[in-house]
LODO-312178 format. One record per residue (C-alpha): residue in three letters; x, y, z. Coordinates in steps of 0.1 Angstrom, whole numbers, plus 5000, padded with zeros to 4 digits. Example, Ala and Ser with C-alpha at 12.3 -4.5 7.8 and 13.67 -1.06 7.14 Angstrom:
<pts>
Ala512349555078 Ser513749895071 
</pts>
This chain:
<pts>
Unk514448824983 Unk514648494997 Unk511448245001 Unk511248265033 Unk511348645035 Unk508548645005 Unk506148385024 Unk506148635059 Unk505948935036 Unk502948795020 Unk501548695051 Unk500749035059 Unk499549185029 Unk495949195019 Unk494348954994 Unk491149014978 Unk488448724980 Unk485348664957 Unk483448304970 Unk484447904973 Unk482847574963 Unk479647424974 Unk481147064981 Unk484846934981 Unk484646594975 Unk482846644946 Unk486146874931 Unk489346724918 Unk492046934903 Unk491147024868 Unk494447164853 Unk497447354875 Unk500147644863 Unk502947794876 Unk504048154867 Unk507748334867 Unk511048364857 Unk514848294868 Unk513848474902 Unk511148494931 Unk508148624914 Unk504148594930 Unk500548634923 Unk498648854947 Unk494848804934 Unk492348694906 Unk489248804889 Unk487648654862 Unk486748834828 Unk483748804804 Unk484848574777 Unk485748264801 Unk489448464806 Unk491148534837 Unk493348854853 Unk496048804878 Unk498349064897 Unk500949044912 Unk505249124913 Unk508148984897 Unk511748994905 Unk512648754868 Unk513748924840 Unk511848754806 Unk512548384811 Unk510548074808 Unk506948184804 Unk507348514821 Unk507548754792 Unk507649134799 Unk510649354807 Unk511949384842 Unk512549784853 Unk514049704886 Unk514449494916 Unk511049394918 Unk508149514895 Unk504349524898 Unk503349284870 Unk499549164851 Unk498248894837 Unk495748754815 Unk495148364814 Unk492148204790 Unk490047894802 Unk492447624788 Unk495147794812 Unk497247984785 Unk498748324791 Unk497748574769 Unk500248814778 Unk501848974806 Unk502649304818 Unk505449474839 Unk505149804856 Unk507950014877 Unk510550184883 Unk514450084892 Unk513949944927 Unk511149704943 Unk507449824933 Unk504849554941 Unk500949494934 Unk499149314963 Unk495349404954 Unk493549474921 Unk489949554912 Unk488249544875 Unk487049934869 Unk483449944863 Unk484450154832 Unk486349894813 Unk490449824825 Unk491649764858 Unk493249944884 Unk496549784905 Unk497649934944 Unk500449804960 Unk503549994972 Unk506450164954 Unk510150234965 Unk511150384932 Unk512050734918 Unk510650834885 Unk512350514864 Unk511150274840 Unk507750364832 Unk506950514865 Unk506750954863 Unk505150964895 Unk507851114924 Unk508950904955 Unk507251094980 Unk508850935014 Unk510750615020 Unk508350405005 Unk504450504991 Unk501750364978 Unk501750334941 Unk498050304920 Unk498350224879 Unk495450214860 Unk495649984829 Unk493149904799 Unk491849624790 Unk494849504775 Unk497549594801 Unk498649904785 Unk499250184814 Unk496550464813 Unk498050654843 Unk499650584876 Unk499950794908 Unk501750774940 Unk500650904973 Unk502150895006 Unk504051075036 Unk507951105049 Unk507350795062 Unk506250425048 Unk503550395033 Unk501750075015 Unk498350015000 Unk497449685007 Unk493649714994 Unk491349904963 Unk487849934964 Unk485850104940 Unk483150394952 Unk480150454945 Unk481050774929 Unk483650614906 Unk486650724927 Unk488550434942 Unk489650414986 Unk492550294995 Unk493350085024 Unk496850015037 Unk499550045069 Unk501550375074 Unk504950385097 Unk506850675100 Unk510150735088 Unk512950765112 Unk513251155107 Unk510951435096 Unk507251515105 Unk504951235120 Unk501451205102 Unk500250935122 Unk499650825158 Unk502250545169 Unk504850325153 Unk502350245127 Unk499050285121 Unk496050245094 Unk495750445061 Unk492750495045 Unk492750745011 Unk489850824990 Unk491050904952 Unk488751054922 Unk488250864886 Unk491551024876 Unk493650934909 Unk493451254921 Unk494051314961 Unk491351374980 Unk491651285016 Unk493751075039 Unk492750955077 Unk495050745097 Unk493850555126 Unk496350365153 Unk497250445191 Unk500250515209 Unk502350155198 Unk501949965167 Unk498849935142 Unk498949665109 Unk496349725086 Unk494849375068 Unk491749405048 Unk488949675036 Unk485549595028 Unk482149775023 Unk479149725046 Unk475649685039 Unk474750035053 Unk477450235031 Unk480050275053 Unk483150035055 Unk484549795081 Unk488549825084 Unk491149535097 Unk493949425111 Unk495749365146 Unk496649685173 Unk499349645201 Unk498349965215 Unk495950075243 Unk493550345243 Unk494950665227 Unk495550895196 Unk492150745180 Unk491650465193 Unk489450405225 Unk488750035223 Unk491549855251 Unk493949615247 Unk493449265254 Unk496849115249 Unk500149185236 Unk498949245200 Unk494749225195 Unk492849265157 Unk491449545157 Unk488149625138 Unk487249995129 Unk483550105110 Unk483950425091 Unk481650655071 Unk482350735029 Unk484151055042 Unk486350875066 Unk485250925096 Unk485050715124 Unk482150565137 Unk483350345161 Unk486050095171 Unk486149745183 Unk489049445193 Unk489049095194 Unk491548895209 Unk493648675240 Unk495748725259 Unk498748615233 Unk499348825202 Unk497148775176 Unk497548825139 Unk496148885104 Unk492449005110 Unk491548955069 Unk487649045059 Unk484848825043 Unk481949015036 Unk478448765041 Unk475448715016 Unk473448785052 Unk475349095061 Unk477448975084 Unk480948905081 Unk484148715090 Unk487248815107 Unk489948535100 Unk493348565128 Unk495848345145 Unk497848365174 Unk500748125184 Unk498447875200 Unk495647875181 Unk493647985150 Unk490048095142 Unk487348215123 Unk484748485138 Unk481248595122 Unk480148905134 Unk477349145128 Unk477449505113 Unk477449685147 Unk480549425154 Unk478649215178 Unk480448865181 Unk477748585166 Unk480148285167 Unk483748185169 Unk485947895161 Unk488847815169 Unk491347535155 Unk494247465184 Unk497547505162 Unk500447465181 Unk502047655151 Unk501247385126 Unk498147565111 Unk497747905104 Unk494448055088 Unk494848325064 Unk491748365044 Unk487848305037 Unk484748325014 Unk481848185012 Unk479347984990 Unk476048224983 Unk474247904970 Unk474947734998 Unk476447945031 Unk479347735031 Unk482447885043 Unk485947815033 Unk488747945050 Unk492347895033 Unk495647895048 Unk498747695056 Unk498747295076 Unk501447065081 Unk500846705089 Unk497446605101 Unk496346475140 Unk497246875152 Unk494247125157 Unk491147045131 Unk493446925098 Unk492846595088 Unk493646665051 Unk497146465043 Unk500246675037 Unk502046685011 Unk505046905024 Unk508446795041 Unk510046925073 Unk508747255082 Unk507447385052 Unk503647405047 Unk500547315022 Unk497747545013 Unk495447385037 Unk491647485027 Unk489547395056 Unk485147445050 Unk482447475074 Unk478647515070 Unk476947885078 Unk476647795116 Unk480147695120 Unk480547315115 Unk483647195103 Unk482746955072 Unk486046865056 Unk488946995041 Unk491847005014 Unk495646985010 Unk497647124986 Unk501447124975 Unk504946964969 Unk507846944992 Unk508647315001 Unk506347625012 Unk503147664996 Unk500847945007 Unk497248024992 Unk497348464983 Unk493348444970 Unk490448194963 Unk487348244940 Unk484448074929 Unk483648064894 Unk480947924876 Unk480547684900 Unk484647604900 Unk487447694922 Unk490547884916 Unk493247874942 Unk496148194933 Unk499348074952 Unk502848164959 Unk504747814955 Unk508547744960 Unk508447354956 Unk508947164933 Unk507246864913 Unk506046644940 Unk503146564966 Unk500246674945 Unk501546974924 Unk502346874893 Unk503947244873 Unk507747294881 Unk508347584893 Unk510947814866 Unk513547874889 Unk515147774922 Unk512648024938 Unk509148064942 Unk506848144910 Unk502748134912 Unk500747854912 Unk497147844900 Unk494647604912 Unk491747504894 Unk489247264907 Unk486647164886 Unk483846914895 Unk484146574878 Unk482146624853 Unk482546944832 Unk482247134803 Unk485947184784 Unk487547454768 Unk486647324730 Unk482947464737 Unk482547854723 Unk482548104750 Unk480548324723 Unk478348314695 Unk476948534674 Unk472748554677 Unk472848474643 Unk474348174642 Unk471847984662 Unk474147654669 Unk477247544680 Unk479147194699 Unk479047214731 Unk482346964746 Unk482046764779 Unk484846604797 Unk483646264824 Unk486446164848 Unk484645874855 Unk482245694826 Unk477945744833 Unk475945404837 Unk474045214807 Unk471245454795 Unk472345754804 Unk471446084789 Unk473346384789 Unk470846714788 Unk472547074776 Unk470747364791 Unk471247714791 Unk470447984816 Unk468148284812 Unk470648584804 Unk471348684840 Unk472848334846 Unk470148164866 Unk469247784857 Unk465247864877 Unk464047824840 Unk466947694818 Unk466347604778 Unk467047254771 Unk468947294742 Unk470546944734 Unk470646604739 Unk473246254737 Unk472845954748 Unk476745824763 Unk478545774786 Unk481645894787 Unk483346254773 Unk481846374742 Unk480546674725 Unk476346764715 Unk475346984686 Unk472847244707 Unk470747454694 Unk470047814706 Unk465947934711 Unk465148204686 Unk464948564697 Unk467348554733 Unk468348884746 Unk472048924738 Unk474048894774 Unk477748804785 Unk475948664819 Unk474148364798 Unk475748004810 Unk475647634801 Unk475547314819 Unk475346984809 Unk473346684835 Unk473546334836 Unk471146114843 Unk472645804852 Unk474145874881 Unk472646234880 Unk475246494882 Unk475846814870 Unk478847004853 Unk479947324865 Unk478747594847 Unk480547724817 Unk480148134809 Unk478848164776 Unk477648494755 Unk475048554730 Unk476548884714 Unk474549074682 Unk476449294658 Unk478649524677 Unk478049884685 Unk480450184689 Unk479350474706 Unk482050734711 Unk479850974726 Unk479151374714 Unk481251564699 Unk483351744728 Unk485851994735 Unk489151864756 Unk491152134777 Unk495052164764 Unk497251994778 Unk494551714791 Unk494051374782 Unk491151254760 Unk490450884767 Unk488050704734 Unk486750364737 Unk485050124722 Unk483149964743 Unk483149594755 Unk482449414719 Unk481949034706 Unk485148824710 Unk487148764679 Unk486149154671 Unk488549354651 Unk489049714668 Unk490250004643 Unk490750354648 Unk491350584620 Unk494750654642 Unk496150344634 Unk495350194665 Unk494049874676 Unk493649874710 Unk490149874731 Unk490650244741 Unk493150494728 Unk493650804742 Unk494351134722 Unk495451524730 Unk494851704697 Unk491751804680 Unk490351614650 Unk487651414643 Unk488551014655 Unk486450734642 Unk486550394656 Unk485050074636 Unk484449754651 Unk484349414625 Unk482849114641 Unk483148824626 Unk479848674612 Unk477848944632 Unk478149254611 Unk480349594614 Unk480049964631 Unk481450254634 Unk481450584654 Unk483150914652 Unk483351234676 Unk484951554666 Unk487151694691 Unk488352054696 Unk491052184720 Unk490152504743 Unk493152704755 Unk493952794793 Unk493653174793 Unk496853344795 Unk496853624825 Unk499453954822 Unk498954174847 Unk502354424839 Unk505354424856 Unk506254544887 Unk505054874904 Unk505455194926 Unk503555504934 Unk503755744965 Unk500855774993 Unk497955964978 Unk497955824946 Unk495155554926 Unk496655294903 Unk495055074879 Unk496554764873 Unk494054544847 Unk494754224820 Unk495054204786 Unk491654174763 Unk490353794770 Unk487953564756 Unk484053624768 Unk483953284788 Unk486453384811 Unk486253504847 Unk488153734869 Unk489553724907 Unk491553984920 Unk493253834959 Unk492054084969 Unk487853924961 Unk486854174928 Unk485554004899 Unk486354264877 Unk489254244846 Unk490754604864 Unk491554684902 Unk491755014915 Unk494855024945 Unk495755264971 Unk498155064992 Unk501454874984 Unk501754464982 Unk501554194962 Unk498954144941 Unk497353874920 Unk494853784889 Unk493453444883 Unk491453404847 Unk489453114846 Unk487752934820 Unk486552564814 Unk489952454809 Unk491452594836 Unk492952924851 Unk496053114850 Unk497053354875 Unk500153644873 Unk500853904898 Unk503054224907 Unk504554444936 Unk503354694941 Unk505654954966 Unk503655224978 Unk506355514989 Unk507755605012 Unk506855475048 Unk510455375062 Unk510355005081 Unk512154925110 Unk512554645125 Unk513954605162 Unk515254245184 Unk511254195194 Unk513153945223 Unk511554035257 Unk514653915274 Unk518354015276 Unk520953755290 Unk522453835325 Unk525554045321 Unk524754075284 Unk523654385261 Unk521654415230 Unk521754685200 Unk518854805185 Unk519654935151 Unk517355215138 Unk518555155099 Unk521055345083 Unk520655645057 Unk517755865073 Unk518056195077 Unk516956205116 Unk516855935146 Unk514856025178 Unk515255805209 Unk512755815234 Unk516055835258 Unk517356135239 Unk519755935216 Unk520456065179 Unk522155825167 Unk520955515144 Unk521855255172 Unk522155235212 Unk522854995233 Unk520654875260 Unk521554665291 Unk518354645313 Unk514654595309 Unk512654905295 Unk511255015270 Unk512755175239 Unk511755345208 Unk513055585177 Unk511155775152 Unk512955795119 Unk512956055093 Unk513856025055 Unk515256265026 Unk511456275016 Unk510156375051 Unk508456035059 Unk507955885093 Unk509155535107 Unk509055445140 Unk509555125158 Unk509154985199 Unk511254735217 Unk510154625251 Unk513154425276 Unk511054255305 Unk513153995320 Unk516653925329 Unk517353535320 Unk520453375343 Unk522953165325 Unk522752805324 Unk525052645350 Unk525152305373 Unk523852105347 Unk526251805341 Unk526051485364 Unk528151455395 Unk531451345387 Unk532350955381 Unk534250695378 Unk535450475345 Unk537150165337 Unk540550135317 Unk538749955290 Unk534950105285 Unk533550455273 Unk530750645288 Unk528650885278 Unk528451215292 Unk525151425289 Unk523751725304 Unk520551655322 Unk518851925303 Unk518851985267 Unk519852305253 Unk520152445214 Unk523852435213 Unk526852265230 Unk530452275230 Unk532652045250 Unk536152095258 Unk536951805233 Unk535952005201 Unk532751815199 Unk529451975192 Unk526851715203 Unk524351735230 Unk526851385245 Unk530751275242 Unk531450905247 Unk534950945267 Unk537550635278 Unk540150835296 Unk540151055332 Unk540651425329 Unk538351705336 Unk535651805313 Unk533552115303 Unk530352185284 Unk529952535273 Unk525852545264 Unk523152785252 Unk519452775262 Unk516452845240 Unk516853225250 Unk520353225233 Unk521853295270 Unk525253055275 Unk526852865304 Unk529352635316 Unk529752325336 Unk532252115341 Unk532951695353 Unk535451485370 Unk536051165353 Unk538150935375 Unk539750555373 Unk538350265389 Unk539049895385 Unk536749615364 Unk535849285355 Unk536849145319 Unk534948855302 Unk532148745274 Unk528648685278 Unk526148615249 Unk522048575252 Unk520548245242 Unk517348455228 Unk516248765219 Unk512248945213 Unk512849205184 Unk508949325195 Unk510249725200 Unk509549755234 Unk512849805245 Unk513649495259 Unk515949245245 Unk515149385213 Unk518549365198 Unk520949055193 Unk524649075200 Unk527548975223 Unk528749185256 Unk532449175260 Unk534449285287 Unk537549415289 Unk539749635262 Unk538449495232 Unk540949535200 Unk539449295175 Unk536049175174 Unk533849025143 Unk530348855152 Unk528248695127 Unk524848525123 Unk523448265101 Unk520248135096 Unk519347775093 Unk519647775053 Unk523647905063 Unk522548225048 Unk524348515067 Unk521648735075 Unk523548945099 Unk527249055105 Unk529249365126 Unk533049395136 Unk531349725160 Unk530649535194 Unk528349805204 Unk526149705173 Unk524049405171 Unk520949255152 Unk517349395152 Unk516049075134 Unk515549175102 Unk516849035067 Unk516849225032 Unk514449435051 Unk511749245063 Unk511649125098 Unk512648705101 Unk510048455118 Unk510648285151 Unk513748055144 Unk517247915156 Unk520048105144 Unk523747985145 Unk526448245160 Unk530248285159 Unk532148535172 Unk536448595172 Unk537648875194 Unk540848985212 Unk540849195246 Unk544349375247 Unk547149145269 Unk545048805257 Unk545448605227 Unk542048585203 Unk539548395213 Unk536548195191 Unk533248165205 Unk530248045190 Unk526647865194 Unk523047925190 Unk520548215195 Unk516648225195 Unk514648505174 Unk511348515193 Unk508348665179 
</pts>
């Protein structure tokens, strides 16, 4: 995967956002870090953890190398981190199978862990068990607290499928948001080329429902996000007009398109925004006033639109680009309504950047641009070295900002981490204010402690008399009320001896700030919690299913604790399949020591044996019942009785499900009830003209009546009519059976074009102007065409949905035409069947031919020596931006010698 092939790719895919900064000027950058290996790797998104730490995901091409440290399974592989607050990684974590499986959204599980979607293109590999359902699915792995996989589960159709966004329910089950497109073959789930996926999982990843929502064309799904009301709002951009379930029009070549849906799925209504160009992105930000944002771009322009809950436009605007600046995300500042939108800028004096740049040539900066709640551009940011820098997620935390990038430059312009290889890594982004609290301060203490140092870090030193004041929230985090809890008199970095108030709750929410007074400022705040002595609650005693899993844990406990489990174990959670009583103790350091145990029994599946297979004679009752089961069990028969026997008079198949708790198990038997002969006759209502059909009675019975006299076990029949035989067996039993012939069907014929003409040097393609189930041409070949480049006569020989066959033939004769070469200057790979491929056109009898394409890095993203084949505009398998592409191309028409031609080509998008 090239750079520029990531950077598109990532364009597209959905980011999750949490909220931005109150003021930038008062933010510098507090530390940076770049993440990967010896190959392209990215971060997708952020979210902070209790205990000042931070979780990333993302994917990663690098095998272990520079400060990338897990295994690689395959091309690419979904991959974890966790960072603390001084910026070191605590560990990271690879997850996939042997080809290119990649995390783009991640959500922290309300029961302890996390949970990763993205998209997979592996088989069961590596650590992934889960099947390959189509040509590409969405792939979910659930992971504890410490990266270790709990399960993972992929879910998808024939087709393509990609979860771009999680979000966790109410109920504890997880949706899944993402962009379906149908594979080139097989059954269509969707409406279009590509439309919306939405899938609601359980706790356990279990299926529950899918919906899909698109048009006729093309649908791109971009973001997910949960109203006020309970429903959700759905994103992303719609070429298509009014159709399959869409009823909202289309404004312009491509429009973002904005859906409201209930918790089942359903939609409630449908909405687009748009011009008349095409218009991209359509990402979510969910407002502190209900409202929301709908970030998008189009080639002239891009822009920023609140709107209300019923999708009512309040505001919009817009930033004139002229493809220098592109916005590609947004949050906002609950404390203060600010807004901050982050995407890519190039130099300033174009649209509303006035930021300096830090890039070179084309390439672009993370450009964060920030307006107040009404709208009003205030300032904004830059960000980067000399190559492509593009922001993947923004948060606010504590009152700082972290920026999640994918970065392939180097040292230079203000980014100051190398990157570990020649191609792109991530780049974090933390922006602190200038005064804050450093990472030598405790994130926790122990409620009997009662004191601790609190460190402070000044970029700039305070004015004589100063006094820098400690204080510390109430333990949901607010400062309405804080507890001074130190004081220092200085004026530059240093560290206060606080002391905690007697009695505070315990909390992970508490935090600390520290003010100046002269000038009066304020650090950010720094997350801080007051723990007591741990406490392990494993829950009751329990009984587990066989074959189930059994996940303990331990609940979120003081840092620095030492987990134990009487299994060996250290880990948060462990997760166990035999019974046995499993104790857990927790050792906190200074805080005192617990421990819990559950006892845990394993209930059996009932096993179901219903006999073996059966037959009786008409008349005659049999019995067929189960062997003796437990008392907890149930019965169902198919045939609805709840009891553990059945009582049957007539032959089939027929089942027993015994349930219990645990599960069921079902067996079943046929049962062939004697001794009713069964005949089965041609049911066609048709013969073919000048055709004949026999119906064939069966052999070995005793006696065959005809309706038209016949005693034999076949006749042949010619016309329409009805016929019909009674049978007789050795045992005297009756079968009878009825044919009906209603209609006559004439053969196919006249169905090839008019006869035509060719030239010495091209093929054409002869086709019938009907389609039929079979063909056979005079040429051997069995195709419903034949591409021919000589004159002669030729015949089709076809069959027709009835089975009835006929024969047509052509003419083909000579004619004289021009010889030459002719190659396009652009080309619009869009899929509307316009100049959607690139290649040369070359007249005349064409014995060699090789054309090649390179793009503007003298990669060769394209080459065919077939001059009927030609470029659709993609590379490694993503489509390529709008660009200049050089082209060469040697052929050789029979009687000339070879010729060289070459030049330039256009990709429009």
């Amino acid at each position: 995967m090239t750079g520029t092939g990531c950077k598109k790719y990532l364009i597209f895919v959905l980011f999750i956002f949490s909220n931005c900064f109150t003021s930038a000027q008062s933010y510098q950058i507090r530390w940076q870090y770049s993440w990967g290996g010896n190959r392209e790797d990215a971060l997708s998104t952020m979210i902070p953890v209790s205990g000042n730490k931070f979780f990333y995901a993302g994917y990663a091409a690098s095998d272990p190398s520079c400060n990338k440290s897990d295994i690689n399974y395959g091309d690419v592989d979904m991959v974890a981190m966790l960072m603390d607050d001084a910026g070191n990684k605590l560990w990271d974590r690879s997850y996939g199978g042997d080809k290119h499986d990649m995390a783009f959204s991640a959500i922290r599980v309300s029961s302890g862990g996390y949970i990763l979607a993205g998209r997979t293109e592996s088989g069961p590999s590596g650590i992934k068990n889960s099947p390959l359902i189509g040509a590409g699915d969405m792939w979910v792995v659930r992971i504890d607290d410490n990266g270790n996989m709990l399960w993972e589960r992929t879910y998808g159709t024939i087709g393509f499928d990609v979860a771009q966004k999680i979000l966790e329910t109410p109920d504890g089950g997880f949706l899944l948001g993402g962009t379906y497109s149908p594979a080139s073959v097989g059954p269509v789930a969707g409406f279009g080329w590509g439309d919306y996926e939405l899938r609601k999982i359980d706790a356990n990843g279990n299926s529950l429902w899918a919906r899909f929502f698109g048009g006729t064309e093309s649908e791109q799904f971009a973001d997910l996000i949960p109203s006020d009301d309970g429903n959700y709002f759905l994103s992303g951009t719609s070429s298509s007009p009014p159709g399959g379930n869409k009823s909202s029009p289309l404004i312009g070549v491509e429009d973002i398109w904005l859906l409201k849906v209930d918790p089942a799925g359903v939609k409630i209504w449908d909405k687009t925004f748009g011009t008349t160009e095409r218009d991209y992105f359509g990402t979510l930000t969910a407002l502190s006033d209900g409202n929301f944002l709908i970030v998008d771009a189009a080639p002239s322009a891009t822009r920023i639109r609140k709107v209300d809950g019923n999708g009512g436009q309040i505001w919009m605007r817009t930033c004139a680009n002229n493809n220098e600046e592109i916005f590609l995300i947004a949050t906002e500042d609950v404390a203060t309504g600010n807004l901050y939108v982050a995407g890519m800028g190039r130099a300033p004096g174009n649209g509303c950047k006035t930021s300096p740049w830090h890039g070179g040539g084309s390439f672009g900066d993370i450009w964060l641009c920030i307006y107040d709640s009404a709208g009003n551009k205030m300032d904004d940011m830059d960000f980067g070295g000399s190559d492509v820098d593009e922001p993947t997620d923004i948060d606010v935390v504590n009152d700082e900002i972290w920026i999640t990038a994918w970065s392939d430059s180097q040292l230079g312009g203000n980014k100051t981490t190398n990157n570990c290889g020649q191609t792109a890594d991530g780049w974090i982004i933390r922006l602190a204010r200038n005064f804050y609290i450093n990472t030598k301060t405790p994130t926790a203490l122990c409620n009997s402690q009662g004191s601790m140092k609190v460190h402070f870090t000044t970029i700039a030193d305070f004015n004589p008399g100063n006094t820098f004041t400690v204080q510390l929230s109430d333990a949901n985090g607010s400062f309405a009320q804080p507890f001074i809890i130190g004081t220092l008199n200085g004026l530059r970095s240093d560290s206060v001896v606080v002391t905690l108030p007697p009695g505070l709750p315990t909390s992970s929410n508490y935090k600390i700030r520290v003010i100046g007074s002269l000038p009066a400022d304020t650090t950010t705040s720094y997350a801080f919690w007051l723990y007591g002595a741990p406490l392990v609650n494993l829950g009751n005693d329990t009984t587990i299913c066989e074959r189930t899993n059994l996940s303990l844990r331990a609940g979120v406990q003081p840092p620095a604790s030492q987990i134990v489990w009487n299994t060996g174990n250290n880990n948060s959670s462990i997760v166990v399949t035999d019974p046995g009583t499993y104790w857990c103790e927790v050792q906190s350091p200074g805080c005192g020591i617990d421990r819990d145990s559950i006892n845990v029994q394993v209930k059996l599946i009932p096993i179901t044996n219903i006999g073996p297979d059966t037959s009786f004679c008409a008349g005659k009752t049999v019995v067929l019942g189960a062997n003796p089961q437990l008392p907890d069990v149930t019965y169902l028969w198919n045939t609805g009785i709840g009891n553990n026997s059945l009582a049957i008079q007539d032959g089939g198949i027929y089942w027993l499900r015994i349930t219990n708790g645990c599960g069921s198990s079902t067996d079943s038997l046929s049962a062939t009830k004697n001794p009713l002969p069964v005949i089965s006759f041609d049911k066609s209502d048709f013969l073919c003209e000048g055709t004949s059909r026999i119906l064939h009675a069966g052999n070995g019975y005793s006696i065959y009546s005809w309706n038209n006299g016949a005693t034999t076990p076949d006749i042949s029949v010619n016309n329409v009519g009805t016929y019909s035989v009674i049978v007789t067996d050795n045992n005297g039993c009756n079968g009878s059976d009825t044919s009906r012939i209603n209609q006559i069907i004439q053969l196919p014929s006249k169905f090839l074009p008019g006869d035509t003409t060719i030239c010495p040097y091209e093929d054409i393609l002869l086709k019938p102007n009907k389609n039929f189930s079979d063909y056979l041409w005079n040429t051997g070949a069995i195709s419903n065409s034949i591409l021919v480049k000589q004159t002669d006569a030729y015949w089709l020989q076809v069959k027709d949905s009835y089975g009835c066959t006929g024969k047509d033939t052509i003419i083909v004769t000579p004619k004289e035409c021009p010889t030459g070469f002719y190659m396009p200057t652009a080309f619009t790979p869009n899929s509307d069947g316009k100049n959607d491929v690139c290649k040369p056109s070359v007249f005349g009898n064409v014995i060699q031919f090789h054309f090649t394409l390179y793009n503007r890095w003298g990669e060769k993203v394209y080459e065919s020596k077939d001059r009927n084949s030609g470029w659709d505009g993609t590379f490694k398998g993503l489509p390529a931006g709008t660009a200049v592409f050089v082209w060469t191309c040697t052929f050789q028409i029979m009687g000339d010698a070879p010729r060289l031609e070459k030049g330039t080509v256009v990709l429009i998008r």
